[in-house]
C-alpha positions in Angstrom: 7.8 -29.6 -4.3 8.0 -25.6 -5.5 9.1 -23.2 -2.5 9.8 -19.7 -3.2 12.3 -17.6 -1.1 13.1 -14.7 -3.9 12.5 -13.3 -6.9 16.3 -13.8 -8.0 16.6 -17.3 -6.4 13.2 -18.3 -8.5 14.9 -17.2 -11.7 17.8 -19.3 -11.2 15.5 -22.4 -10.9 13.7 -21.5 -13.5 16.9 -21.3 -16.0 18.2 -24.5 -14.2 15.3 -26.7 -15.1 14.4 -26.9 -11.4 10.7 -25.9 -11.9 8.4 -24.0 -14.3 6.0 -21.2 -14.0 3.2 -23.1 -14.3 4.3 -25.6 -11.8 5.0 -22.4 -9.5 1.1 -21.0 -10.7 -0.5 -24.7 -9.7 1.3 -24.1 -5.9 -0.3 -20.9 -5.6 -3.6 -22.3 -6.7 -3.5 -25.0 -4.3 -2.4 -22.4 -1.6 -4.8 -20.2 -1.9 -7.8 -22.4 -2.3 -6.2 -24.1 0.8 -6.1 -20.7 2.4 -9.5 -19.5 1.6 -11.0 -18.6 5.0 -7.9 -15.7 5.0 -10.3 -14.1 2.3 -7.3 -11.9 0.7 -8.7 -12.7 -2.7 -12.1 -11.6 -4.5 -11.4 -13.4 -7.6 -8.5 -15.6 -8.9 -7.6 -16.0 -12.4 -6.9 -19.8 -12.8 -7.3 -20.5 -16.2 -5.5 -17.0 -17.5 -2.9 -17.4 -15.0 -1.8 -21.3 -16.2 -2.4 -20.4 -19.5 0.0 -16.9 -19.4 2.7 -19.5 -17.7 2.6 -22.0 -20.0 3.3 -19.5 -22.7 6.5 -18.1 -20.5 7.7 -21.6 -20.2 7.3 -21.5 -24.1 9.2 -18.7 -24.3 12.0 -19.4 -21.6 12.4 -22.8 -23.2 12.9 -21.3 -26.8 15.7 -19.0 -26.4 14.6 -16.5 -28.9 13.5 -13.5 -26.9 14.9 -12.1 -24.2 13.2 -12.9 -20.7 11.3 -9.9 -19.0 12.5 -8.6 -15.3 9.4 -9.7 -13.7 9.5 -13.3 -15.7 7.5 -15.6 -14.3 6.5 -13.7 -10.8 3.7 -14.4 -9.0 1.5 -11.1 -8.2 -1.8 -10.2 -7.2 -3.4 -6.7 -7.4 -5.7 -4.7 -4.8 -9.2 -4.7 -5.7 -8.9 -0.5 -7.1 -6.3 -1.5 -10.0 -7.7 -1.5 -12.7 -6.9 -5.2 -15.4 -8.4 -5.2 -18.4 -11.4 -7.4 -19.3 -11.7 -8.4 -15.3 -14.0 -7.1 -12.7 -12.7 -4.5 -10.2 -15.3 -3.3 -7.4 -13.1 -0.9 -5.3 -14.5 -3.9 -2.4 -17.8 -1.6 -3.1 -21.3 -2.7 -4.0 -21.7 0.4 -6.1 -19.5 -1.5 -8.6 -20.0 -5.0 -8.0 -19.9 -6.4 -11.4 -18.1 -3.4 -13.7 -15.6 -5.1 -15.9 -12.4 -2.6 -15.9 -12.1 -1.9 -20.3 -8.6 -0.8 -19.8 -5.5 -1.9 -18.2 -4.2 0.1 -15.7 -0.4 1.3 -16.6 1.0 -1.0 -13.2 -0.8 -3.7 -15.2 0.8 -2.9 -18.9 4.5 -2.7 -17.1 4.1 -6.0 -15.3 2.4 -7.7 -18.0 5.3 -6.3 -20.3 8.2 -7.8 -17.9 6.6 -11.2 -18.3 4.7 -11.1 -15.0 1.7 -13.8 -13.7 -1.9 -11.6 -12.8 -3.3 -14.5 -10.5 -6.1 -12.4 -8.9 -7.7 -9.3 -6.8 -7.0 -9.0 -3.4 -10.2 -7.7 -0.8 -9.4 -4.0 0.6 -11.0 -1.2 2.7 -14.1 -0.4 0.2 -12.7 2.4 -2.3 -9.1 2.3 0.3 -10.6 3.9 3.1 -10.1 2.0 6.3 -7.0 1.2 8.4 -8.1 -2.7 9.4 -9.8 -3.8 6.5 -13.1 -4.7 7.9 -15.0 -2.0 5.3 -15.4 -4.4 2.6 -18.5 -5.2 1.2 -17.1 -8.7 0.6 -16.5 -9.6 4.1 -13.3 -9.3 6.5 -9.7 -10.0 5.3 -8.0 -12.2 8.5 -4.6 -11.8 9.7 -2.6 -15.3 9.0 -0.6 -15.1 11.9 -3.7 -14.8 13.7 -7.5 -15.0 12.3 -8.8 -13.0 15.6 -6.9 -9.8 14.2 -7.0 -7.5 11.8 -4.4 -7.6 8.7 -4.6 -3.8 8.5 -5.9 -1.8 6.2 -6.7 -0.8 3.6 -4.5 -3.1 1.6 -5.1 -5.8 4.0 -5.9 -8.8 0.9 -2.8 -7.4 -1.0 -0.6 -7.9 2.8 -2.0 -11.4 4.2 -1.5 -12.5 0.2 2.4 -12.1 0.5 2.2 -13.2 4.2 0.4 -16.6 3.6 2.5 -17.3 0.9 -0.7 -16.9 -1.9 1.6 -14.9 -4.3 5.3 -13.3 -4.4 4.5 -9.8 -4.4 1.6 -7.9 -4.3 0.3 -4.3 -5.3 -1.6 -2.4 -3.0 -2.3 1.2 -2.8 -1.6 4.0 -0.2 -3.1 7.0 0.7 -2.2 7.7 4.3 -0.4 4.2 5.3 -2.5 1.4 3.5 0.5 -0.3 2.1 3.0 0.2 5.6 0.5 -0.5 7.8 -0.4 -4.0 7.0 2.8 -4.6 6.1 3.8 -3.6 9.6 0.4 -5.8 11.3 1.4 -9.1 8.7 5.4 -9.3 9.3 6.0 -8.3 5.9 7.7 -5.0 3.5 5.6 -2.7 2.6 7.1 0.3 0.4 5.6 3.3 -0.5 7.3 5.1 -3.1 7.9 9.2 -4.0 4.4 10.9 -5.0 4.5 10.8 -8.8 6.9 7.9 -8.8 4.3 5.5 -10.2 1.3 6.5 -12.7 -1.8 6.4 -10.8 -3.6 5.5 -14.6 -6.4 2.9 -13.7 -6.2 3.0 -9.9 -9.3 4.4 -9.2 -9.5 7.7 -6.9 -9.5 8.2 -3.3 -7.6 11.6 -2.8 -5.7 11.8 -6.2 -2.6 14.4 -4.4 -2.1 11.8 -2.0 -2.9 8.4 -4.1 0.4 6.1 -4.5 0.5 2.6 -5.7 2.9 0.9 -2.9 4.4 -3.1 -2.7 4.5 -5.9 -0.4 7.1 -8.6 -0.3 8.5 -10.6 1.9 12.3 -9.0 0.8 13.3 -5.2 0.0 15.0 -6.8 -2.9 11.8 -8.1 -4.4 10.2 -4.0 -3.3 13.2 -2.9 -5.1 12.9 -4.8 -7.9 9.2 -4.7 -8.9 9.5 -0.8 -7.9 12.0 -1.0 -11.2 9.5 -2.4 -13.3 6.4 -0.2 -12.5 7.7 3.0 -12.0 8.3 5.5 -14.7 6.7 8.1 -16.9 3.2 7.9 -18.7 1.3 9.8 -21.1 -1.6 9.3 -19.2 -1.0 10.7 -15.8 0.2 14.5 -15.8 1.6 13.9 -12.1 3.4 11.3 -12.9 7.7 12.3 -12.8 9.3 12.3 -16.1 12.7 11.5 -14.1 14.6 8.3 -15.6 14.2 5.0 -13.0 17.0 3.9 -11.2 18.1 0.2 -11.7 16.8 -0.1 -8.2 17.8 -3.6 -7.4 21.0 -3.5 -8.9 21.6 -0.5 -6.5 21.1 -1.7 -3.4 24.6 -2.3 -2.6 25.4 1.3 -4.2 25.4 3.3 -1.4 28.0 2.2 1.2 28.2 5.9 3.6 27.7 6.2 7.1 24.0 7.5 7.1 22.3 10.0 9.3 19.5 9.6 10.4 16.4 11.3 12.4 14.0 10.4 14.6 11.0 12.1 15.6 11.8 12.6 19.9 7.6 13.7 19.8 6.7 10.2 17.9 8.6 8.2 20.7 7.2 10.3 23.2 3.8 9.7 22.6 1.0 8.5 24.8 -0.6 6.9 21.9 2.7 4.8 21.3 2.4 1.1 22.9 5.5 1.0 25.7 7.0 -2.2 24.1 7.0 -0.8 20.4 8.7 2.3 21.8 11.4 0.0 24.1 12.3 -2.0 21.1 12.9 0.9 18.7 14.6 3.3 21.6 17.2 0.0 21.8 17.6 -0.7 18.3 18.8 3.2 18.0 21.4 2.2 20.1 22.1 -0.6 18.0 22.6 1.5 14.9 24.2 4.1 16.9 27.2 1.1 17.8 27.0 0.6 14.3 28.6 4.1 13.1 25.0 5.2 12.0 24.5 8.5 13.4 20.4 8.8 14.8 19.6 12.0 16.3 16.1 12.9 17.6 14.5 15.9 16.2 11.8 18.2 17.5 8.8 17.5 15.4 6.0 20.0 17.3 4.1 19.5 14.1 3.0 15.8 14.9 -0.3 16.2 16.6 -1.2 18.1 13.5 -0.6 15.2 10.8 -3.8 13.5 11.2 -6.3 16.2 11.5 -4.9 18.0 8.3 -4.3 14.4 6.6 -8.4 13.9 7.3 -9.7 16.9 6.4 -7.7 17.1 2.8 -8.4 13.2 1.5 -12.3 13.4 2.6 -12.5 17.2 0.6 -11.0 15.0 -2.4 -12.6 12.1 -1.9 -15.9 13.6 -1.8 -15.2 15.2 -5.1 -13.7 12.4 -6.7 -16.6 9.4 -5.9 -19.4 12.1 -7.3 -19.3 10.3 -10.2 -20.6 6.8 -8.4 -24.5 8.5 -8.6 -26.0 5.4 -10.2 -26.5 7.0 -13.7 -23.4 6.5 -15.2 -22.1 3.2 -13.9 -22.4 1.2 -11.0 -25.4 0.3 -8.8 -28.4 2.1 -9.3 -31.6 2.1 -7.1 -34.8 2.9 -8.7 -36.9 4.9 -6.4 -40.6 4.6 -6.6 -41.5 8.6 -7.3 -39.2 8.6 -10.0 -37.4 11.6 -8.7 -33.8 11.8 -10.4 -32.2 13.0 -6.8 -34.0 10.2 -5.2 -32.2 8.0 -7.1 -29.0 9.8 -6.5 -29.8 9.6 -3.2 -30.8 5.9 -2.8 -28.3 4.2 -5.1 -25.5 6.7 -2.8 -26.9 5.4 0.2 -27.5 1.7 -0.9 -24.1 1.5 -2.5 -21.5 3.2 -0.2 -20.7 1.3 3.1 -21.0 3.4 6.2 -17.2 4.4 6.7 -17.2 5.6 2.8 -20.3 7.8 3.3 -18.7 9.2 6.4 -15.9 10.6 4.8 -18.1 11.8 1.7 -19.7 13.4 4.3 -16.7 14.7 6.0 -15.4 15.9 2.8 -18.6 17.9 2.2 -18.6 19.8 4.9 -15.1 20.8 4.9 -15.4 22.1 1.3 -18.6 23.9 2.0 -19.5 27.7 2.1 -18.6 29.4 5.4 -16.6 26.2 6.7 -13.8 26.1 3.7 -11.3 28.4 4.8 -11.3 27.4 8.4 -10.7 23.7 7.4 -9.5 23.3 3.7 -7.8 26.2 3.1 -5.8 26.0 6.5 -5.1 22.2 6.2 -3.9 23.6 3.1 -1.1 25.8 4.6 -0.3 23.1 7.6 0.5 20.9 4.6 2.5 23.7 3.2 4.8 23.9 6.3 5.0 20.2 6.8 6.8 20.4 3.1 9.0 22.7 4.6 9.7 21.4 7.8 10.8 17.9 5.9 12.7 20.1 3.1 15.0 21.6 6.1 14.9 17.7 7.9 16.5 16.1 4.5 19.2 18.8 4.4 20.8 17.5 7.2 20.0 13.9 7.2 19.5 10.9 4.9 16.6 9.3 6.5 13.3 9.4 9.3 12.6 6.7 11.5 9.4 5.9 13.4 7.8 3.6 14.5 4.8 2.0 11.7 1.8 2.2 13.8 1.2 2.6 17.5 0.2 -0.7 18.0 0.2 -4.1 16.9 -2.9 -5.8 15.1 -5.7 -5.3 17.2 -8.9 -8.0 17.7 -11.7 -7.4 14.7 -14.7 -5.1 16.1 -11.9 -3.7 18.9 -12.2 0.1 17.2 -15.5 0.2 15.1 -17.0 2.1 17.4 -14.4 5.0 17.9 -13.6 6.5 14.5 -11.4 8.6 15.8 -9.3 6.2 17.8 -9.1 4.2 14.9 -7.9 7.4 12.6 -5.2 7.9 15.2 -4.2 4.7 14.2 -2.5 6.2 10.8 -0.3 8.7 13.4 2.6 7.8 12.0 2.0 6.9 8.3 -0.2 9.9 6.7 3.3 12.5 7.2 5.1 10.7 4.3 1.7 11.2 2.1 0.9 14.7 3.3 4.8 15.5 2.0 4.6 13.2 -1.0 7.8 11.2 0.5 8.9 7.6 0.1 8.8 5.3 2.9 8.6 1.4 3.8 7.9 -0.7 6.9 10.8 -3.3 7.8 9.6 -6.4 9.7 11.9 -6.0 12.2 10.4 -6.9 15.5 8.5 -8.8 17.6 5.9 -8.2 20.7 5.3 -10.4 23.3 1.9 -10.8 22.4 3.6 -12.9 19.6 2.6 -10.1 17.1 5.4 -8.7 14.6 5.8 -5.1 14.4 7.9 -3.0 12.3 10.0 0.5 12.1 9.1 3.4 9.3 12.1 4.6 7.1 11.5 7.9 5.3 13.6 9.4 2.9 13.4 12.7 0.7 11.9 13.1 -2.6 12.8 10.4 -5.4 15.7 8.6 -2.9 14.2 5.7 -3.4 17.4 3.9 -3.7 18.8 5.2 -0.6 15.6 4.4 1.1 16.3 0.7 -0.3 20.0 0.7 0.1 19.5 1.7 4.3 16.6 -0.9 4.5 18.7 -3.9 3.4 21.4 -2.8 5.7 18.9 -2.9 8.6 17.0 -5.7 7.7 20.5 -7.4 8.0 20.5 -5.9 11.4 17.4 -8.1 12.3 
């Protein structure tokens, strides 16, 4: 019977006779149809998915052209990346049945390195949530327990690698919705530098904060399907123009005795469950008997992160979903008078879920006459001085460490009524976005509520193979 366990393990078997890719498609069919109440899927891709494997098995079997990185691999995309010739909704009923015309770059790298599309995983509608119960589809549920949340807002991409329903998945974050869900799920969840990875055909939340992240279940799979789907592209102007690392060949590249940071405010916090911060507090001492040097810093910035994080991504987010008015695309109301603003206004209202049109809303009033400079413009220069603050950080040390999120995966309905408390939730995520740094969430740990939890590594601009380097070596810690 197929198992997987890694990418490179899957490889071997697959040069050793021991299975096929479309033996290892069929699993994942039967997996996920077995796993259907989970909901991490919108739409699988059966027939494309055996018929792309059987064309790799072709291929492998032939000899005559060189087998791609990804060859064979199992992923599934977040419902807001964008696969040619297949829906994508954004989890949104103002685009219920658009049919992407393009392929997202992500898509043409994967597709390129032989990869396996089998589907669209559920999300936060448009990737704005942090427990993925905004979806117009219905609720994504936490394998490890269906009562809680999987996190958001990449919570279909998450409990797809945690209930074993693909290898890897691509999600997308903005403030944490690639490390948090990792962190609720058990699994890794890596973010990578701002501009790392072309943000062509993932549509828009808050495009200066926008990254596409990973999940696995190993930061050598993160490392290695980083590889493969970073790089330049004519089609995104933020996009770096550095050269890619061989990232999972370099894993064992850096062998230095690190220094490392911690935030003293972020283990302080009242916020901060008492276990998380117990755990963490002794697995510093840990590293610390390990020859790693962790120092706490003052961070007296901290209680600043999520206010300016919220008042920035709602000011772009409103501008960026103007376009869903229900003229050119999408769902469109038809309002009895005729009026062309009543129509804006009814297929707006009729199309956006409630937590969408907040932050529209938000956004609006942020960016509006008289209330712009005392929001926008200073988030603008808090943002500014958190740049600096981590600029002066990195000169010192090689890496952050923080906890994830405050607290494990919470019960569904336990925060819908407390925006704010569930905003606060993103505490310790929304820095690296704000700064444009890399950062993943390592599985490390376990609560006694039988929850997994996991601890933040940040690390400056385009260190993405430190950041991998450090995260095997504490993984191995586990």
């Amino acid at each position: 019977m197929f198992s997987f366990t890694t990418i490179k393990d899957y490889h071997i078997e697959l040069l050793n006779g021991q299975t096929t890719c479309v033996e290892a498609v069929q699993y994942y069919l039967g997996a996920i149809e077995a796993k259907a109440n989970l909901h991490a899927y919108l739409e699988i891709f059966s027939e494309e998915a055996l018929q792309v494997a059987a064309q790799l098995d072709a291929k492998r079997l032939s000899g005559k052209q060189p087998l791609g990185k990804m060859h064979g691999v199992i992923v599934s995309i977040k419902d807001v990346i964008c696969y040619k010739g297949h829906k994508v909704s954004a989890a949104s009923k103002i685009l219920p049945n658009f049919t992407s015309i393009y392929n997202a770059t992500v898509i043409e790298k994967l597709l390129a390195e032989d990869a396996i599309i089998i589907g669209r995983n559920n999300c936060d509608e448009f990737a704005m949530g942090s427990s993925n119960e905004n979806s117009a589809f219905g609720n994504v549920k936490n394998a490890l327990d269906e009562s809680r949340v999987p996190g958001g807002s990449s919570g279909g991409s998450a409990v797809a690698v945690q209930a074993g329903l693909c290898m890897v998945s691509l999600g997308s974050d903005t403030g944490g919705s690639v490390r948090q869900p990792a962190d609720f799920c058990g699994i890794v969840g890596m973010k990578p530098t701002y501009g790392r990875i072309s943000r062509y055909g993932l549509i828009a939340y808050a495009s200066s904060f926008d990254q596409i992240g990973v999940f696995a279940n190993t930061v050598e799979d993160t490392a290695l399907t980083l590889e493969t789907i970073a790089g330049k592209d004519d089609f995104d102007s933020t996009v770096s123009e550095k050269e890619v690392p061989q990232y999972a060949q370099l894993l064992e590249g850096e062998n230095k005795p690190y220094r490392i940071a911690y935030f003293k405010q972020a283990l302080e916090n009242p916020a901060l469950d008492p276990e998380i911060s117990t755990q963490i507090k002794s697995f510093i001492k840990t590293l610390t008997g390990k020859g790693y040097t962790v120092e706490p810093i003052d961070f007296e910035l901290l209680d600043y992160v999520v206010p300016t994080y919220y008042i920035l991504t709602t000011a772009e987010a409103s501008s960026n979903l103007s376009r869903f008015d229900g003229v050119k695309f999408g769902h469109q109301s038809m309002p009895k008078n005729g009026d062309l603003t009543a129509l804006y206004k009814a297929s707006r209202s009729e199309g956006f879920g409630k937590e969408v049109q907040r932050r529209i809303m938000l956004g609006t009033f942020v960016l509006s006459s008289g209330y712009y400079d005392a929001y926008f413009t200073k988030a603008q220069q808090v943002r500014r001085i958190l740049s600096d603050k981590t600029t002066a950080i990195f000169a010192e040390y090689d890496a952050i460490i923080s906890p994830t999120v405050p607290a494990t995966a919470w019960k569904f309905g336990e925060k819908n009524n407390d925006p704010t408390e569930m905003y606060l939730a993103d505490i310790y995520t929304v820095f690296a976005n704000l700064v444009g740094i890399p950062g993943i969430s390592l599985p490390l740990f376990k609560h006694s509520n039988s929850m997994p939890f996991g601890l933040q590594v940040m690390v400056s601009h385009f260190k993405e193979v430190t950041l991998h380097s450090l995260a095997k070596k504490l993984m191995e810690l586990k």
